[in-house]
N, C-alpha and C positions, 0 to 999 in steps of 0.2 A: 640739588637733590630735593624732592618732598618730599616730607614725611607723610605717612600714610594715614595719620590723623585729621592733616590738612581737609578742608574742600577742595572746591577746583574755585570758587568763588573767594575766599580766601587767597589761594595761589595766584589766581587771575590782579586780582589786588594789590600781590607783592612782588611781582616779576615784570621785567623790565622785556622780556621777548618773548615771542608766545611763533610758534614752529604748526602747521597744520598740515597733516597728512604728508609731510616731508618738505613742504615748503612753507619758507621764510614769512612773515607779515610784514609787511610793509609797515599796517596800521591796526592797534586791534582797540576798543575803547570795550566800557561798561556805561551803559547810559543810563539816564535817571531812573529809570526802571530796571535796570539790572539786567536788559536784554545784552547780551554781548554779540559785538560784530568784530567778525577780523577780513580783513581785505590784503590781497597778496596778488601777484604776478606771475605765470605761470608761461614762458614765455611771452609772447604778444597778448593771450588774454587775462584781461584780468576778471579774476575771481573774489566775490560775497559769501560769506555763512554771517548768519543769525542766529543766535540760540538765545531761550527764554531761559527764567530764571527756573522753571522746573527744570528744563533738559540739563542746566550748569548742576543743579543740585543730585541730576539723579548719577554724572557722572561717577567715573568708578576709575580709581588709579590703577595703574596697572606696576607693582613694585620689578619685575621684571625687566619690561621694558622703558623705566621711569616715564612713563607718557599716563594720560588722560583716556578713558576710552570715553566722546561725547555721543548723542544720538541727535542727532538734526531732523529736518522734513527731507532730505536730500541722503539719508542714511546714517552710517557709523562713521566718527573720525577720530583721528587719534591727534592728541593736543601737547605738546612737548614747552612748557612752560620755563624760562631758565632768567637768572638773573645777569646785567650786562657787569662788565669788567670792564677796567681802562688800566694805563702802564701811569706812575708817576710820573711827573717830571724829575729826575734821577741826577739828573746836572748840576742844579743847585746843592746836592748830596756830595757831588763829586769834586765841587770848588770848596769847601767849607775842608774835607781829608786835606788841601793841598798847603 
């Protein structure tokens, strides 16, 4: 969840998955300028967005539906930002009770 204090440049920086227009990224970086690209798969093709560092800035969260709303040269997108999770290794947990 973001708070709504957050940026989207900020958020971009602390989430590990970044979700565009309903699909998954495969890849998304912030480059040394701050342009942000996220690249994803949509079946057989694949798709590019670029955004500058005004468009990241002028972003607007949307508390409703926890997403981004960005403006690109290409239109409006919506940016679903989230942090990755993994399971322990629980095994070693379960030798140590016995």
């Amino acid at each position: 969840m973001t708070a709504v204090a957050d940026t989207l440049l900020n958020t971009l920086e602390h989430c590990d998955m970044v979700e565009i227009d309903g699909l998954h990224a495969f890849e998304f970086s912030l480059d040394e300028d701050d342009n942000l690209h996220i690249e994803c798969m949509d079946g057989r093709a694949a798709k590019h967005w670029e955004f500058t560092p005004a468009q990241i800035q002028a972003a607007t969260f949307d508390p409703t539906l926890q997403s981004w709303v960005i403006t690109g040269s290409s239109g409006e997108h919506r940016l679903v930002c989230t942090k990755a999770f993994g399971g322990g290794d629980d095994e070693d947990d379960e030798h140590e009770d016995a």
